[in-house]
C-alpha positions in Angstrom: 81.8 90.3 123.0 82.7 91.5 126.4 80.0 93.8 128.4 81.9 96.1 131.2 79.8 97.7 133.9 80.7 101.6 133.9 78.6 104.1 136.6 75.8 102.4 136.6 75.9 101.7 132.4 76.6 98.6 130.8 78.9 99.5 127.7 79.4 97.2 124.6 82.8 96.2 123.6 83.7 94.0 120.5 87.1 91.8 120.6 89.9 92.1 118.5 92.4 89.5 118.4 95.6 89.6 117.2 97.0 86.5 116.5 100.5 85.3 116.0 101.9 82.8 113.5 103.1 81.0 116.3 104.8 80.6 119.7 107.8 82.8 118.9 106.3 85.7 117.6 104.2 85.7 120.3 106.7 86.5 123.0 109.3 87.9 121.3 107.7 91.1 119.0 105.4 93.6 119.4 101.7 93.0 118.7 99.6 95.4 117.0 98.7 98.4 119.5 95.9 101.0 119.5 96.7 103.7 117.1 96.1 106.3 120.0 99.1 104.6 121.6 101.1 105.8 118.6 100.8 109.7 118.2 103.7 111.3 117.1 105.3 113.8 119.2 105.2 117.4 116.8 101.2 116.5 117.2 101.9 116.2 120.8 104.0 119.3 121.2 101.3 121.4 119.3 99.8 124.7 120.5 95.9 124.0 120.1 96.3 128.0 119.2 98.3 130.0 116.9 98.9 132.7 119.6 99.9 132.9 123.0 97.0 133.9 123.9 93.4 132.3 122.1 92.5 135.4 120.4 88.9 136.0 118.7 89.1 135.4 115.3 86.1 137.9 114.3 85.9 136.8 110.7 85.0 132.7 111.5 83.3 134.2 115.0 85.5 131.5 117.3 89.3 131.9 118.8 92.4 131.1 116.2 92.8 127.5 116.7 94.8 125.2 115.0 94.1 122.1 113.8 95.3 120.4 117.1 91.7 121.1 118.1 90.8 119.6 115.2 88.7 116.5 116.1 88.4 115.2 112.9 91.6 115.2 112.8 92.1 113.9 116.4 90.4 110.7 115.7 92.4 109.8 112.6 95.3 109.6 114.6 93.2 107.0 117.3 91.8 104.9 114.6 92.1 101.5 114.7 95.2 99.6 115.5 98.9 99.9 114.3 101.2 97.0 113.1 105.1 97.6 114.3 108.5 96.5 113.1 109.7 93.7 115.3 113.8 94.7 114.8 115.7 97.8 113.3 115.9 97.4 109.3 118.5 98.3 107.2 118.7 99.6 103.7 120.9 100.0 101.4 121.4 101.3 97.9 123.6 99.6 95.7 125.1 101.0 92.1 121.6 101.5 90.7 117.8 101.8 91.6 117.2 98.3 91.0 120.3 97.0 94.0 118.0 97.7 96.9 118.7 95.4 99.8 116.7 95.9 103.1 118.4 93.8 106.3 117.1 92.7 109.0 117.7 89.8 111.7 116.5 86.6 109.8 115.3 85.2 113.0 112.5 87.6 112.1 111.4 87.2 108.3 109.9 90.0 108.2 111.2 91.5 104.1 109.8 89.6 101.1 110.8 90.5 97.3 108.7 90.5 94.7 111.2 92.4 92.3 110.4 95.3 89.5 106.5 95.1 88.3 105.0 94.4 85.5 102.0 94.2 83.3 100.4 92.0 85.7 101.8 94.7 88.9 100.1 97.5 90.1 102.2 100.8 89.1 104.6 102.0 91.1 104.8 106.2 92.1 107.5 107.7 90.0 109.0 109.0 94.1 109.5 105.3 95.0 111.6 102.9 93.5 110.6 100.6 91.3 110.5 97.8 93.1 108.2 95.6 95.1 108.4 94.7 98.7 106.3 93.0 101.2 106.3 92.7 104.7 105.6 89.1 105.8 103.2 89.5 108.5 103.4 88.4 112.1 100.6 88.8 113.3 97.1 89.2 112.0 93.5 90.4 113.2 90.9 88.0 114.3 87.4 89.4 114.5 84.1 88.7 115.4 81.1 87.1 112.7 80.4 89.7 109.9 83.4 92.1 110.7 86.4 92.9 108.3 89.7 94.6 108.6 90.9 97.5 106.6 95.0 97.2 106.3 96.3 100.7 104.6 99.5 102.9 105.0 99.7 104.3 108.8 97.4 107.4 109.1 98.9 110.6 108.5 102.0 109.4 108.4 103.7 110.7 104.9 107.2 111.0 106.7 107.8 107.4 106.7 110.2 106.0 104.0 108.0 103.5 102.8 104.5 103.2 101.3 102.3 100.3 102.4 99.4 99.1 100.0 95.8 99.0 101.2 94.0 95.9 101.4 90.8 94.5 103.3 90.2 90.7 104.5 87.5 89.0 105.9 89.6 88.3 109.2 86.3 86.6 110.9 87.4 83.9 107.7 90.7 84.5 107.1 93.4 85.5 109.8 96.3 83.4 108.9 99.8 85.4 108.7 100.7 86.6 104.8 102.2 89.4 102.7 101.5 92.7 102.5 103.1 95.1 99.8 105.4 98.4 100.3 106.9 100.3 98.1 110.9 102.0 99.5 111.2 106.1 98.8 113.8 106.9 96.6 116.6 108.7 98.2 116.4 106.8 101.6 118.7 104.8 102.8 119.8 103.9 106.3 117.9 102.5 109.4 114.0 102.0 109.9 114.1 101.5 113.7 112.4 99.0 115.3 108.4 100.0 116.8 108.3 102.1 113.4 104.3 101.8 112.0 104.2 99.7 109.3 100.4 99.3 108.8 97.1 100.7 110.3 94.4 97.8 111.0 90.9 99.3 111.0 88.3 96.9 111.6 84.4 97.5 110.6 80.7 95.6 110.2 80.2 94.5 106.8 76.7 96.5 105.9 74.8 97.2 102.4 75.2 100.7 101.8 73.1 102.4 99.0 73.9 105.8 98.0 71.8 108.2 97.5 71.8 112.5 96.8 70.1 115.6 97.9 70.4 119.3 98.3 70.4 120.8 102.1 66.6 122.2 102.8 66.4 126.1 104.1 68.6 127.1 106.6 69.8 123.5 107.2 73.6 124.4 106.6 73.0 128.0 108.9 71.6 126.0 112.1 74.5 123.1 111.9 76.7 126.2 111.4 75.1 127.8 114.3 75.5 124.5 116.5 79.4 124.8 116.4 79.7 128.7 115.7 78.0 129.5 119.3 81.1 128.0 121.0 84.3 130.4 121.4 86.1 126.9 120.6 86.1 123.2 120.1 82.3 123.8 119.0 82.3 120.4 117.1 83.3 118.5 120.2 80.8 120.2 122.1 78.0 119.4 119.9 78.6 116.8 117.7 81.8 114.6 118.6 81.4 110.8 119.7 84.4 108.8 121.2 86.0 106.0 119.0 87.0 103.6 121.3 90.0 101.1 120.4 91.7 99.5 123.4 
């Protein structure tokens, strides 16, 4: 745990450490990088408003943004940490859905097979083929007593031409390298360029949660409302937004 002085406030950091399987991987591929680092460009190149000009939008009493002001949103895209291909990959169909080879440079390792499932599998979407894959993993999260990591598909990113299965580990126990399952789209075939996401790494405090239910007392929804309604825009930064830090 590392403490860094800031204007006169002493803010708390937890590590993360990513470590390699060994000395190779470490110089030669990419380690995991903060998902923030990772933001596609059409979110990028987004108007925060759907006009010109940030008209009033009468009906919701705040101007027409889009959901690039979206902070929710925002911090999906900033979550956590992002696992990259090391090398381009290539794939290639063969005479039927079941000849699926994906190449890359062996000095990486990075494709395992695990072939069509079965009883024992979990089921494949009827959009990928039906076959598993798994990425052997170079490099895996270390974290501090009584944290986990959460491993799922990369955030928001449907566009990519593979599906990667969730999964959490104790990575204060365990954070020796392994494999991680993916599913291929039907239809694609050609190159998955090296730096492409292959897995988001979220890491969180173990805690007992208990859940529980109630209804919203009087006027309770209309003075939260009222909190983010009074501003012309980005009302839920202004009021209720914290910063999620991953660096």
């Amino acid at each position: 745990m590392i403490f860094k002085k800031n204007k006169n406030t002493v803010k708390e950091y937890l590590d993360i450490t990513f470590v390699a399987k060994d000395e190779f991987i470490a110089e030669a591929t990419q380690a995991p990088v903060p998902a923030r680092t990772l933001v596609p460009d059409w979110y990028k190149d987004m108007s925060t408003h759907r006009t010109k000009t940030p008209d009033f939008d009468e009906h919701f009493g705040n101007q027409n943004t889009t959901f690039k002001a979206c902070m929710p949103f925002f911090d999906s895209w900033t979550f956590g940490y992002v696992a990259v291909t090391p090398c381009d990959l290539v794939v290639e169909v063969g005479f039927d859905e079941n000849d699926i080879k994906i190449h890359g440079n062996k000095i990486f390792d990075l494709i395992g097979y695990r072939g069509a499932p079965n009883k024992h599998s979990m089921p494949i979407p009827d959009d990928y083929y039906q076959l598993e894959f798994t990425w052997q993993t170079h490099w895996e999260a270390q974290t501090p007593d009584g944290y986990s990591s959460f491993y799922t598909h990369p955030i928001n990113r449907p566009e990519l031409p593979f599906y990667t299965i969730s999964g959490v580990m104790d990575t204060d126990k365990w954070y020796a390298t392994g494999n991680h399952p993916f599913f291929l789209k039907k239809g694609f075939e050609g190159i998955i360029p090296m730096g492409t996401p292959m897995m988001s790494i979220i890491p969180f405090k173990r805690d007992t949660w208990k859940s529980d239910k109630r209804s919203m007392r009087p006027m309770e929804y209309d003075v939260l409302n009222s909190k983010v309604r009074r501003h012309a825009s980005s009302g839920y930064k202004k009021e209720m937004w914290q910063r999620k830090d991953f660096s």
